[in-house]
C-alpha positions in Angstrom: -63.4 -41.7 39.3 -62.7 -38.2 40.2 -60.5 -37.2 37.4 -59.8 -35.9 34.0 -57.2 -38.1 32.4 -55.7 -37.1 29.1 -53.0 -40.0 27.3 -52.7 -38.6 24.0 -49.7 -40.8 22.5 -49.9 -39.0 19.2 -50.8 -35.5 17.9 -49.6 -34.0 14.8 -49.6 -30.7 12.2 -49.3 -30.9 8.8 -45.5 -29.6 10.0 -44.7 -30.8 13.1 -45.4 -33.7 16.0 -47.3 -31.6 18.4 -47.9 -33.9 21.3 -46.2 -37.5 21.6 -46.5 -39.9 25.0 -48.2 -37.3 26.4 -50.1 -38.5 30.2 -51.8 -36.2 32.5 -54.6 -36.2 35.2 -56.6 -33.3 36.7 -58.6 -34.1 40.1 -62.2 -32.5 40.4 -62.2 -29.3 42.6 -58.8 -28.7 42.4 -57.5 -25.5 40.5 -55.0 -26.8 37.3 -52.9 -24.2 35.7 -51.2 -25.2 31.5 -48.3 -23.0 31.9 -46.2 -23.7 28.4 -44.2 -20.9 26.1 -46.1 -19.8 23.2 -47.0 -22.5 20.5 -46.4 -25.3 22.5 -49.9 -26.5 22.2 -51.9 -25.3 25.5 -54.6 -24.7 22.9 -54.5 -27.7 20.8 -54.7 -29.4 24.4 -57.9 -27.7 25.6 -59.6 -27.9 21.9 -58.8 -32.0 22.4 -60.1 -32.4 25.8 -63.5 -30.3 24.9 -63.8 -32.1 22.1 -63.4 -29.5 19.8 -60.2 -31.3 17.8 -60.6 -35.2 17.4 -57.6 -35.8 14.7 -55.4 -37.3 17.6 -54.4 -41.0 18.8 -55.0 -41.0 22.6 -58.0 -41.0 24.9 -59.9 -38.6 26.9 -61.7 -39.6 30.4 -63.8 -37.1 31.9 -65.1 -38.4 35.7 -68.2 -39.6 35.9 -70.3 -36.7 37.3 -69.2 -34.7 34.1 -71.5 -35.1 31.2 -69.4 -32.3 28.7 -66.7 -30.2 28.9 -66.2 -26.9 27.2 -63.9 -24.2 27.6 -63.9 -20.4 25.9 -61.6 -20.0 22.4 -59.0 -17.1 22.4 -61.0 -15.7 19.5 -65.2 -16.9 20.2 -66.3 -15.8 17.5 -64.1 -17.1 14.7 -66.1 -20.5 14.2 -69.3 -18.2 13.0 -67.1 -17.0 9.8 
């Protein structure tokens, strides 16, 4: 398996449904782009796939080579306050 594959059926605020039915598949070595207007959840979406956010009904598959996956927040250092 040479993919990332995100099926999140189910993703929600306290306000709002943020992700429903939501299916997608990145292939290793190729370059992805999340191209969405702002507050449509491109950040929700990379906090779930590196594991940062796990309040979420879906599943996350990272291929087989990949032991972890992380990705730089807009704002680093707001997690050490």
């Amino acid at each position: 398996m040479n993919q990332l594959k995100v099926v999140i059926l189910s993703k929600k605020s306290a306000t709002k449904q943020i992700f429903s039915n939501l299916s997608l598949a990145f292939e290793s070595g190729a370059i992805n782009a999340i191209l969405a207007p702002n507050g449509a959840g491109k950040s929700t979406l990379l906090n779930i796939i590196a594991g940062y956010d796990k309040n979420y009904v879906g599943e996350i598959t990272l291929p087989v080579a990949v032991q972890s996956c992380a990705y730089m927040r807009q704002k680093p250092f707001e997690m050490l306050l």
